[in-house]
PyMOL Python script that loads the backbone (N, CA, C, O; Angstrom):
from pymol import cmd

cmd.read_pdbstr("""\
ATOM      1  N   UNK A   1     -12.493  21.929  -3.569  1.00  0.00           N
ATOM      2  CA  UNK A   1     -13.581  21.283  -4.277  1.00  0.00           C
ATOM      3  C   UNK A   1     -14.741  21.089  -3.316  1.00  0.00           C
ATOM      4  O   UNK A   1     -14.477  20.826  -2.143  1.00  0.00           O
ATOM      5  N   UNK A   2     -16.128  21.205  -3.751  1.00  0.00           N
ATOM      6  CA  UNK A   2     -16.942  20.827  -2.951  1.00  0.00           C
ATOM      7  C   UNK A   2     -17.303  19.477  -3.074  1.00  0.00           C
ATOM      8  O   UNK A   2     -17.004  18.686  -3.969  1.00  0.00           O
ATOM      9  N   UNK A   3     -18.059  19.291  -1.955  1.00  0.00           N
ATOM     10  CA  UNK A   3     -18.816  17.775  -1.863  1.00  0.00           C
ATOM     11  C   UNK A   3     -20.079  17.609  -2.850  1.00  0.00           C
ATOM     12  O   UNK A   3     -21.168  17.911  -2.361  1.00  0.00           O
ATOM     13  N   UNK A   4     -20.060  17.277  -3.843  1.00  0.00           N
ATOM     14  CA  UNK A   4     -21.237  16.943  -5.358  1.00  0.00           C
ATOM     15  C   UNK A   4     -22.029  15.801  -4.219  1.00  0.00           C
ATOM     16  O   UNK A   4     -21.643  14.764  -3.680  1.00  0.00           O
ATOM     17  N   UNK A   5     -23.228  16.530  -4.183  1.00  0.00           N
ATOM     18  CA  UNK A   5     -24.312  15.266  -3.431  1.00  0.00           C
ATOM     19  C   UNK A   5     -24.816  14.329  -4.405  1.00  0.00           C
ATOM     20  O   UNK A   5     -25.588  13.444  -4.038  1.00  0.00           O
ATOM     21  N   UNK A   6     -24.510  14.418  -5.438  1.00  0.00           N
ATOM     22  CA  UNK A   6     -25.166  13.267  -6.809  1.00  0.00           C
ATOM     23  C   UNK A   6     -24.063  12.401  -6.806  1.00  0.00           C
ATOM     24  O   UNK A   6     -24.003  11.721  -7.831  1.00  0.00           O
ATOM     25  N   UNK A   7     -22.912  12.145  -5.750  1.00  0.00           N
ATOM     26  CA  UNK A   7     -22.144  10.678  -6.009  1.00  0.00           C
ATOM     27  C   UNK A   7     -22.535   9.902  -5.432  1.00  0.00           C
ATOM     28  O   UNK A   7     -22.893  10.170  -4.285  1.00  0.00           O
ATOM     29  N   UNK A   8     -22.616   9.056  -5.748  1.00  0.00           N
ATOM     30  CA  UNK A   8     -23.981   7.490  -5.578  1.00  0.00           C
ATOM     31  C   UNK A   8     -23.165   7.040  -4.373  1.00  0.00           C
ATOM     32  O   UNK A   8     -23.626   7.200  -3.243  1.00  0.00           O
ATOM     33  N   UNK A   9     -21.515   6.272  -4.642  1.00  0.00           N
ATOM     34  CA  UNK A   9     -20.965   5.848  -3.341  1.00  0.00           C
ATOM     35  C   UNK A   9     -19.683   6.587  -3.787  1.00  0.00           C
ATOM     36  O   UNK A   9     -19.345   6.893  -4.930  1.00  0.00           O
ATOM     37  N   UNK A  10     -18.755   6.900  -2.070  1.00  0.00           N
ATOM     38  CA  UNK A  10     -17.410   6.889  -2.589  1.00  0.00           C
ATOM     39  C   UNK A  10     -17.076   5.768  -1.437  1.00  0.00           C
ATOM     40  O   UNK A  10     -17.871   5.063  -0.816  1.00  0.00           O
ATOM     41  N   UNK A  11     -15.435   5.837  -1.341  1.00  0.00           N
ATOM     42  CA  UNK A  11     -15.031   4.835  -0.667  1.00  0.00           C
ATOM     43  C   UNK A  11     -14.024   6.100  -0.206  1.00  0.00           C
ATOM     44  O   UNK A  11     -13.516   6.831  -1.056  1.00  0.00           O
ATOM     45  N   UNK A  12     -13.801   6.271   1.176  1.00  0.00           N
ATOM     46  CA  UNK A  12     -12.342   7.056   1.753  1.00  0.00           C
ATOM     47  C   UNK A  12     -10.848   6.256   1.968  1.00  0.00           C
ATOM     48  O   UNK A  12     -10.446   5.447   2.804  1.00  0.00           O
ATOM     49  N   UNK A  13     -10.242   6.905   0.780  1.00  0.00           N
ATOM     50  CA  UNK A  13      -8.993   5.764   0.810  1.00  0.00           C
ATOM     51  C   UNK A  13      -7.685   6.608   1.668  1.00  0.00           C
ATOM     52  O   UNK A  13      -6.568   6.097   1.742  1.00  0.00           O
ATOM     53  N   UNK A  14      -7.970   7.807   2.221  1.00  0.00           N
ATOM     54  CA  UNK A  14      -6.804   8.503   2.658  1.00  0.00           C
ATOM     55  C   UNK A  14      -7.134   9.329   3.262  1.00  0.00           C
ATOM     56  O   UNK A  14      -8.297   9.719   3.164  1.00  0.00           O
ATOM     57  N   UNK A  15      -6.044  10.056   4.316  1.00  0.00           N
ATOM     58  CA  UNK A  15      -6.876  11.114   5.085  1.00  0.00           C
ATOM     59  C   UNK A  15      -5.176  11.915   5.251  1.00  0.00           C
ATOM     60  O   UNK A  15      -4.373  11.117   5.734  1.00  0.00           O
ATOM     61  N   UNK A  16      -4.673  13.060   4.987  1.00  0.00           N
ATOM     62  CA  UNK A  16      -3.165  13.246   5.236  1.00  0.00           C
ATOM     63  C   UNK A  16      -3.848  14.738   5.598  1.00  0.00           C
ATOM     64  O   UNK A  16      -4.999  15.090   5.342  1.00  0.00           O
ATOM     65  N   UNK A  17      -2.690  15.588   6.338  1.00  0.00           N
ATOM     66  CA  UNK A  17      -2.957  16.734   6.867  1.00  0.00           C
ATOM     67  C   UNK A  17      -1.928  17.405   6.144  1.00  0.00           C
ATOM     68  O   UNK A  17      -0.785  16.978   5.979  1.00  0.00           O
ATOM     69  N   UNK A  18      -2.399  18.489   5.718  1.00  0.00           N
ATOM     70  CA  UNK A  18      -2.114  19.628   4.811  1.00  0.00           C
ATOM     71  C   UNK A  18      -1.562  20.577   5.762  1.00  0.00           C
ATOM     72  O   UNK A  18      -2.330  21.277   6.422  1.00  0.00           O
ATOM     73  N   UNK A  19       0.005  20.688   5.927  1.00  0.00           N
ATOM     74  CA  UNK A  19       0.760  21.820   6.972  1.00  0.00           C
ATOM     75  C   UNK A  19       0.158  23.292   6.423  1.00  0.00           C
ATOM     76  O   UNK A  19      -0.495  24.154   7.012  1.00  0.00           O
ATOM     77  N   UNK A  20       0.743  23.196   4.796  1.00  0.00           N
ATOM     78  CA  UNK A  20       0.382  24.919   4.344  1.00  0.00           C
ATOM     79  C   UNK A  20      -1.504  25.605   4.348  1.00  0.00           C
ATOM     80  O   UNK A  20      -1.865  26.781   4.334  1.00  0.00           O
ATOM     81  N   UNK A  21      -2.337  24.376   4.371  1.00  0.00           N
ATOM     82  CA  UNK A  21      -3.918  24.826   4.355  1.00  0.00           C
ATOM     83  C   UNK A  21      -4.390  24.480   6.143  1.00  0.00           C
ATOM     84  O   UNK A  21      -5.561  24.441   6.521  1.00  0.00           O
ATOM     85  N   UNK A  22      -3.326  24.287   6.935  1.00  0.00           N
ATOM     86  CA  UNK A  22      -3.900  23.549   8.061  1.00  0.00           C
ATOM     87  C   UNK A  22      -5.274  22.845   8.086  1.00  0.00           C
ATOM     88  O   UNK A  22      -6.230  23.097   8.818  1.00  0.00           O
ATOM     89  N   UNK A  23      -5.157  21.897   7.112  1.00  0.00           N
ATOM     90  CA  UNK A  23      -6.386  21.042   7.365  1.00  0.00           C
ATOM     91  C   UNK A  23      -6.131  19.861   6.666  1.00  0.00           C
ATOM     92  O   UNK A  23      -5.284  19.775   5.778  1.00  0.00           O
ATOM     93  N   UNK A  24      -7.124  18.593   7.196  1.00  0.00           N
ATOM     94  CA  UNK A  24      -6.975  17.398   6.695  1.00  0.00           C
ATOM     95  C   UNK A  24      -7.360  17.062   5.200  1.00  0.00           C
ATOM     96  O   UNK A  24      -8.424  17.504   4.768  1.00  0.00           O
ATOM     97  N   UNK A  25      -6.763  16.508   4.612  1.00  0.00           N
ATOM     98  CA  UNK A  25      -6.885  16.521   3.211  1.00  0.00           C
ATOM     99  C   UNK A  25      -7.654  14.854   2.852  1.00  0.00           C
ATOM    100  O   UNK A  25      -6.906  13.894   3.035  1.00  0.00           O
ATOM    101  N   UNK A  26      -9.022  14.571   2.388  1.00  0.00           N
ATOM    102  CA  UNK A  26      -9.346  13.325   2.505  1.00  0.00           C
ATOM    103  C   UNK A  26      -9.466  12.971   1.395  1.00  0.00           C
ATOM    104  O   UNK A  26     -10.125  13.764   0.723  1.00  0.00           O
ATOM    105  N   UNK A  27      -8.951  11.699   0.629  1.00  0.00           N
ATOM    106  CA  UNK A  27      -9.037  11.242  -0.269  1.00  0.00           C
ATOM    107  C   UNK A  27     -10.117   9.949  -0.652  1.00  0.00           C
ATOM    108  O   UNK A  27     -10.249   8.903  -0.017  1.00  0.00           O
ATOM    109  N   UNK A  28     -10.857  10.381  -1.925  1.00  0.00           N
ATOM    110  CA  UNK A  28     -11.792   9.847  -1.814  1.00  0.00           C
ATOM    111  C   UNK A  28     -11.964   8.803  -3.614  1.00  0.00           C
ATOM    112  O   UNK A  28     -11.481   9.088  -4.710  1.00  0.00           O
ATOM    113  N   UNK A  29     -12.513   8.054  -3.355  1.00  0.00           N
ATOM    114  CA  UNK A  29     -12.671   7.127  -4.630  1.00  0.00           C
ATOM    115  C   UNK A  29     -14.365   7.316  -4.628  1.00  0.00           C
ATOM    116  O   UNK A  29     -15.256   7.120  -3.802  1.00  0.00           O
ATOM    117  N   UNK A  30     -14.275   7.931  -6.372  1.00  0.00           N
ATOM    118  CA  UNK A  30     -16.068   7.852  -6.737  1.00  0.00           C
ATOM    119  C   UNK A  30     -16.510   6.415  -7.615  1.00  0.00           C
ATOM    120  O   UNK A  30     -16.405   6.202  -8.822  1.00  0.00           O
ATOM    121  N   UNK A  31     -16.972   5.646  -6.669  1.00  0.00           N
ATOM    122  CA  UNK A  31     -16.948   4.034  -7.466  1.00  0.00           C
ATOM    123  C   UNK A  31     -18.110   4.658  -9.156  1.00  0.00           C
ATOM    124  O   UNK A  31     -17.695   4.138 -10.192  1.00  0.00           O
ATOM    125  N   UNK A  32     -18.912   5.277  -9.287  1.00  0.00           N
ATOM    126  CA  UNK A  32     -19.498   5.334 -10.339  1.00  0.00           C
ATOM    127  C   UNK A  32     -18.847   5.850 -11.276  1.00  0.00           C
ATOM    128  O   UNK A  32     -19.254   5.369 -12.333  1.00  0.00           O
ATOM    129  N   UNK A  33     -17.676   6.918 -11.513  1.00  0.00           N
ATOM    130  CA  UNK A  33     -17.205   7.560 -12.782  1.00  0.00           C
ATOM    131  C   UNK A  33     -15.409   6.865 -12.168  1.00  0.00           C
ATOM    132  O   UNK A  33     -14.421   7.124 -12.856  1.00  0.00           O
ATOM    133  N   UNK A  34     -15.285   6.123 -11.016  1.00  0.00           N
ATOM    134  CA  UNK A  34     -13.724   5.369 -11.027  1.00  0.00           C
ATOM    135  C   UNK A  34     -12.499   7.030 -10.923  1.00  0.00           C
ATOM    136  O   UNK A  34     -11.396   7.289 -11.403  1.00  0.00           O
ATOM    137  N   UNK A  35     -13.422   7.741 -10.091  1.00  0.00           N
ATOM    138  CA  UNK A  35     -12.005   9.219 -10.092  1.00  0.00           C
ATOM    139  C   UNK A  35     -11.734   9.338  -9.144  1.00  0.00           C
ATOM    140  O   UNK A  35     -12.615   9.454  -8.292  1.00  0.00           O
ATOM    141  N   UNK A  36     -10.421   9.372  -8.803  1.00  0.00           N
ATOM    142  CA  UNK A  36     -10.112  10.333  -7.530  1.00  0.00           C
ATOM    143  C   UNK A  36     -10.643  11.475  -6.999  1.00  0.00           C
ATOM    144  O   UNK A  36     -10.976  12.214  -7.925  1.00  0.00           O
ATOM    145  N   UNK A  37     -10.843  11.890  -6.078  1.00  0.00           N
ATOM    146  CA  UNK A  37     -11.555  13.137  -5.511  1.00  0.00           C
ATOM    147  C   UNK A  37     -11.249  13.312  -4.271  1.00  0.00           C
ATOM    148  O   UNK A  37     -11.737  12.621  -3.377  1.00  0.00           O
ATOM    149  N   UNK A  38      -9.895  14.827  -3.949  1.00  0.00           N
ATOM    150  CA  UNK A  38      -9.588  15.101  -2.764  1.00  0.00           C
ATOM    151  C   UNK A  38     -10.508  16.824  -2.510  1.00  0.00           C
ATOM    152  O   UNK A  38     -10.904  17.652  -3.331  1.00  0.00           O
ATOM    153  N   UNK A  39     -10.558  16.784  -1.035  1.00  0.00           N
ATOM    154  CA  UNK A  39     -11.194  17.618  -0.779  1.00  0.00           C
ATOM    155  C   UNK A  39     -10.669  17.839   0.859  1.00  0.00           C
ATOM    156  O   UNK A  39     -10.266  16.927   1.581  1.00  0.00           O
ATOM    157  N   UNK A  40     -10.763  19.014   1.171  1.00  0.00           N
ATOM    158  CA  UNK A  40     -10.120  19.602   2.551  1.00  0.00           C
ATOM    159  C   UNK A  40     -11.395  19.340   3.642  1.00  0.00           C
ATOM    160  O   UNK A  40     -12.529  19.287   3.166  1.00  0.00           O
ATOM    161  N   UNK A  41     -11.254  19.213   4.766  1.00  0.00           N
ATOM    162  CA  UNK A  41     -12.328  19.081   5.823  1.00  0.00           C
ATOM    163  C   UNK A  41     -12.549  20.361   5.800  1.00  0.00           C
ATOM    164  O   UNK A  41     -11.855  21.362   5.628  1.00  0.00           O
ATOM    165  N   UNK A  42     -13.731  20.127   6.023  1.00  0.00           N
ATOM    166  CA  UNK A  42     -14.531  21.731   6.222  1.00  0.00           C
ATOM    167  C   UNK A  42     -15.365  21.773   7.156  1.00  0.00           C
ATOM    168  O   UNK A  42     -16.474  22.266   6.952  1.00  0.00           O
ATOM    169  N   UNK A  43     -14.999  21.247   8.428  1.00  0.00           N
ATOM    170  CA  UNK A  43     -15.549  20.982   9.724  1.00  0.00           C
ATOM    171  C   UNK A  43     -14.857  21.843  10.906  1.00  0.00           C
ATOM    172  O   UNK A  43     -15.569  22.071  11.883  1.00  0.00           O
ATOM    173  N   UNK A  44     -13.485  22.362  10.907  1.00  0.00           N
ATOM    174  CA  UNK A  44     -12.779  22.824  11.332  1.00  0.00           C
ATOM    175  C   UNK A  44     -12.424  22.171  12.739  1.00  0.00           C
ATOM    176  O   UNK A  44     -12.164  22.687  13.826  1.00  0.00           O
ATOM    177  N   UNK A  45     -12.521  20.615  12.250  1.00  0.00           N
ATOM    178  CA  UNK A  45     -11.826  19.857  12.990  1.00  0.00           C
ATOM    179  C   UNK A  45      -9.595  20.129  13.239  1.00  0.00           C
ATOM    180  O   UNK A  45      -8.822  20.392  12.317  1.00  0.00           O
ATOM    181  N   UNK A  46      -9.321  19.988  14.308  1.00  0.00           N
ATOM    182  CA  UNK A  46      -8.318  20.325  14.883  1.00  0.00           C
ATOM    183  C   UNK A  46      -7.477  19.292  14.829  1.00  0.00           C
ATOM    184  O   UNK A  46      -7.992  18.323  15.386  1.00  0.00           O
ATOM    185  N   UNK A  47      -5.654  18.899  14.108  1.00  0.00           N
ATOM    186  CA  UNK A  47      -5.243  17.679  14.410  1.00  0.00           C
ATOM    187  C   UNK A  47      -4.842  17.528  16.387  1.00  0.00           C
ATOM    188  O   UNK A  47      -5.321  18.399  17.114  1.00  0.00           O
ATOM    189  N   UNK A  48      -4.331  16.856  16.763  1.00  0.00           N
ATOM    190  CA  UNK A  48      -4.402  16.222  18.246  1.00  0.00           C
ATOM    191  C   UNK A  48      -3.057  15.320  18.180  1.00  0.00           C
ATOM    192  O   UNK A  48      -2.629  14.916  17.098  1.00  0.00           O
ATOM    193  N   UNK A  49      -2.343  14.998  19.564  1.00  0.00           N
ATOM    194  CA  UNK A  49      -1.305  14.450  19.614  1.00  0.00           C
ATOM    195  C   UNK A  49      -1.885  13.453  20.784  1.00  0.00           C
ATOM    196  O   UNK A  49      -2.419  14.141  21.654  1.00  0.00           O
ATOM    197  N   UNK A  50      -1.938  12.285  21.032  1.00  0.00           N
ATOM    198  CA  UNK A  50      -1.931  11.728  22.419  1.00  0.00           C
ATOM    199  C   UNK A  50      -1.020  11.667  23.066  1.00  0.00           C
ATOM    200  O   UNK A  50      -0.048  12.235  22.567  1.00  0.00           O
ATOM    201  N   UNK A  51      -0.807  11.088  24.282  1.00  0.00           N
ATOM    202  CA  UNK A  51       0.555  11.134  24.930  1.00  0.00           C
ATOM    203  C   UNK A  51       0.440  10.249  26.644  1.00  0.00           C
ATOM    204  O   UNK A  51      -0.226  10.421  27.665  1.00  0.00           O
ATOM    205  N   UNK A  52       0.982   9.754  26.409  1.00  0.00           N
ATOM    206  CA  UNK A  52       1.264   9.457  28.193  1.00  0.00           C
ATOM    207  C   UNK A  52       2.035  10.326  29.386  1.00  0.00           C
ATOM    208  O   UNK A  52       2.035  10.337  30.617  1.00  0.00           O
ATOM    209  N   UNK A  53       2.840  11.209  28.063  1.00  0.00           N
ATOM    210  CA  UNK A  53       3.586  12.607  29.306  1.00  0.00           C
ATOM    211  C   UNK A  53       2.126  13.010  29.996  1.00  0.00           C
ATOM    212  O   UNK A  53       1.029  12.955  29.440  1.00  0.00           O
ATOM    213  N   UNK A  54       2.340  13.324  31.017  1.00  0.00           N
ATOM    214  CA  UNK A  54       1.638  14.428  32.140  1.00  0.00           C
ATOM    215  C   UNK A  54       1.594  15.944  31.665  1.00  0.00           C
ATOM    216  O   UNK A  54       2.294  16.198  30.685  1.00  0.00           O
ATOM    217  N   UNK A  55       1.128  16.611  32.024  1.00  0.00           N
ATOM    218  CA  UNK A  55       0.169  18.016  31.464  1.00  0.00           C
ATOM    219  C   UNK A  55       1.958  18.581  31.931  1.00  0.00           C
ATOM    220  O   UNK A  55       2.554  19.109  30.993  1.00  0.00           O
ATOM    221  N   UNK A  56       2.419  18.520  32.718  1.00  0.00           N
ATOM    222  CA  UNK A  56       3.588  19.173  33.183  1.00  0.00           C
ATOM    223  C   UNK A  56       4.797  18.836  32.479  1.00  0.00           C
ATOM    224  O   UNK A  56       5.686  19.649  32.227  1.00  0.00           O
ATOM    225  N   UNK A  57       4.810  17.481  32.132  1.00  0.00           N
ATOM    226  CA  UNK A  57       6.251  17.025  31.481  1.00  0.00           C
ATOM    227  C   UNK A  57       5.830  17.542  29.996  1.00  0.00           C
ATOM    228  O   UNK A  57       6.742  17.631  29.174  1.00  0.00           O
ATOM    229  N   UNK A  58       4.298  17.943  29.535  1.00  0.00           N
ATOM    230  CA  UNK A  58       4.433  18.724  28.172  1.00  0.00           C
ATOM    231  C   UNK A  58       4.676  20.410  27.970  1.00  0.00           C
ATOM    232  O   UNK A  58       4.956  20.811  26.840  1.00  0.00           O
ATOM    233  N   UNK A  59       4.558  21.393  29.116  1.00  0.00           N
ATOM    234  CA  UNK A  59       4.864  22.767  29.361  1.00  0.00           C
ATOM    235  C   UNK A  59       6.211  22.531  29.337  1.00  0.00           C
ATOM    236  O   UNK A  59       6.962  23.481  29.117  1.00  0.00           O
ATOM    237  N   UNK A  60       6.708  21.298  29.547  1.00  0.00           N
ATOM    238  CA  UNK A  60       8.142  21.300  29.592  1.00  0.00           C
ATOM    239  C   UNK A  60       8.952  21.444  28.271  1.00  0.00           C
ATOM    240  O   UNK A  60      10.043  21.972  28.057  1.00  0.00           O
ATOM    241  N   UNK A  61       8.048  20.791  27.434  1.00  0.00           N
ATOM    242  CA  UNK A  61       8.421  20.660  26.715  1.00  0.00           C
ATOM    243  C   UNK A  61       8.178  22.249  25.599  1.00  0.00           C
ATOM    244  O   UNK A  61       7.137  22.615  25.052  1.00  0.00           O
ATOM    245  N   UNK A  62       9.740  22.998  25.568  1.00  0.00           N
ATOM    246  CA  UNK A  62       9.270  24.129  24.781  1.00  0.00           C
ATOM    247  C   UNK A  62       9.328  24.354  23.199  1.00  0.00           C
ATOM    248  O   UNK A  62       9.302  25.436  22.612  1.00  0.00           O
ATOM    249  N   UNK A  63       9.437  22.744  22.513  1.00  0.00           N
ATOM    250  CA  UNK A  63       9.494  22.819  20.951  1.00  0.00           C
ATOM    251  C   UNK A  63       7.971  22.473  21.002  1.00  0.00           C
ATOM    252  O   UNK A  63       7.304  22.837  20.033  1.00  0.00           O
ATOM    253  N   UNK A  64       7.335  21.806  22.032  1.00  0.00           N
ATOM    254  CA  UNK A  64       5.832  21.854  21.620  1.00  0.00           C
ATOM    255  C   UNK A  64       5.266  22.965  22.175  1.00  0.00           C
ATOM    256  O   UNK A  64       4.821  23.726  21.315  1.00  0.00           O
ATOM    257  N   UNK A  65       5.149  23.264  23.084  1.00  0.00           N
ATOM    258  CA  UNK A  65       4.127  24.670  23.597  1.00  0.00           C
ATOM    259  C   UNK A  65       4.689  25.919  22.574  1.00  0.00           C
ATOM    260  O   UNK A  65       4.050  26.971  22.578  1.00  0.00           O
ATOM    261  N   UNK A  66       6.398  25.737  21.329  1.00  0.00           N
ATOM    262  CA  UNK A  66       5.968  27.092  20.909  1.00  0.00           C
ATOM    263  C   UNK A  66       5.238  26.697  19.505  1.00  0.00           C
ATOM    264  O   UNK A  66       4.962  27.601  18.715  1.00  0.00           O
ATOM    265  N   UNK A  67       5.041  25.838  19.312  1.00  0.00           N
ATOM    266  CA  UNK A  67       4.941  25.086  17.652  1.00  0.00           C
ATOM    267  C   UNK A  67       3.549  26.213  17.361  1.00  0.00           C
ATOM    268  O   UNK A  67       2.645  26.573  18.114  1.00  0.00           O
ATOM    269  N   UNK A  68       3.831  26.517  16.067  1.00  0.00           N
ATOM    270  CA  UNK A  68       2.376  27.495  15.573  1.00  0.00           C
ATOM    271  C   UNK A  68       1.178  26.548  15.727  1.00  0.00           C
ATOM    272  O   UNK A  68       0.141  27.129  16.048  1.00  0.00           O
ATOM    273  N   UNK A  69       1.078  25.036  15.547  1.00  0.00           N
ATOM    274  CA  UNK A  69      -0.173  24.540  15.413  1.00  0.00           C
ATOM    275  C   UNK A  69      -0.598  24.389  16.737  1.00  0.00           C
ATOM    276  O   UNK A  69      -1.794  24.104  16.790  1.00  0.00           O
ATOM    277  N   UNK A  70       0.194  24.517  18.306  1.00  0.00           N
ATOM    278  CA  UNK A  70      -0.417  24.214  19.152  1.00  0.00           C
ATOM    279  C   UNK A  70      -1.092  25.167  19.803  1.00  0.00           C
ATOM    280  O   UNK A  70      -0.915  26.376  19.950  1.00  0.00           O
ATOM    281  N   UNK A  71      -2.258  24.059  20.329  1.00  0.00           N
ATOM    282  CA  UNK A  71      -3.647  24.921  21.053  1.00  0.00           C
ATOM    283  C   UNK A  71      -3.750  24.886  22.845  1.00  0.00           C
ATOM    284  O   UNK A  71      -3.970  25.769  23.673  1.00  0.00           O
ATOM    285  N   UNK A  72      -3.616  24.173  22.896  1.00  0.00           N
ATOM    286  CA  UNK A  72      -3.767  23.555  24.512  1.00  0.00           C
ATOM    287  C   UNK A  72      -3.469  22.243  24.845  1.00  0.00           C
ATOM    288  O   UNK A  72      -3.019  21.504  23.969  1.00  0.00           O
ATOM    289  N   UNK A  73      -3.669  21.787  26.105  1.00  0.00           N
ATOM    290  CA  UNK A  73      -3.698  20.664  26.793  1.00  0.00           C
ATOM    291  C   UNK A  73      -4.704  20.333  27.113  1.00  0.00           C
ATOM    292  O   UNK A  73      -5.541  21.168  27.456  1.00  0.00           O
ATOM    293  N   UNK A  74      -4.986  18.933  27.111  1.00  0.00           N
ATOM    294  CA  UNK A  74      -6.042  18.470  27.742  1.00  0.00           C
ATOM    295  C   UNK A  74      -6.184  17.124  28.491  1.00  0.00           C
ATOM    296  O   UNK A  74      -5.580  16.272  27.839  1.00  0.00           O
ATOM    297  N   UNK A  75      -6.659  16.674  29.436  1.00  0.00           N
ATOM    298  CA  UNK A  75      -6.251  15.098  30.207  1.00  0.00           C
ATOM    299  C   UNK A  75      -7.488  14.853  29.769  1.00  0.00           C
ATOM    300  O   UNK A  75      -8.275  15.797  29.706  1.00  0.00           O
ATOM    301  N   UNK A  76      -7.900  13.537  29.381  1.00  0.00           N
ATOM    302  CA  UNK A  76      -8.754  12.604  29.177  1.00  0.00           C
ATOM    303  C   UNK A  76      -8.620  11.372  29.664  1.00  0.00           C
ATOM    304  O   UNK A  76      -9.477  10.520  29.431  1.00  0.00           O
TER     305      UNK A  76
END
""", "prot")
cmd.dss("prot")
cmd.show_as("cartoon", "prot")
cmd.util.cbc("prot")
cmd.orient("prot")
C-alpha cells in the first residue's frame, strides 16, 4: 500500500518485521476514517541486533555469521 498524503493524522501503533518481505511492517491508525493501515518501510532500512559480545566472540558464533539476514559487524 502506499502512503495517501491526504491523511490528516495517523498514530503508529506497531512496527513487526516481515521474515518472508524482509522488511518492517508498520502499523498505523487513520484517526479521521478510524482504519487500520499497514504498510512495509520503503526506506530500505536494515533490522540490527545489539550486543555486548565482542566483534570476535560474534565470528564465533556460526548460527549468526551463516543466517541469510546477516550483513556485517559493527562496534559503536
Amino acid at each position: 500500500m502506499e502512503v495517501d498524503e491526504a491523511v490528516s493524522l495517523v498514530y503508529l501503533l506497531s512496527v513487526e518485521y516481515d521474515g518472508k518481505a524482509r522488511k518492517a511492517k508498520l502499523r498505523l491508525l487513520d484517526t479521521s476514517t478510524q482504519r487500520l493501515i499497514e504498510i512495509y518501510d520503503w526506506t530500505g532500512h536494515k533490522p540490527y541486533l545489539l550486543t555486548d559480545l565482542s566483534p570476535e566472540e560474534l565470528v564465533e558464533n556460526s548460527a549468526l555469521i551463516s543466517s541469510r539476514g546477516f550483513d556485517h559487524i559493527e562496534v559503536v
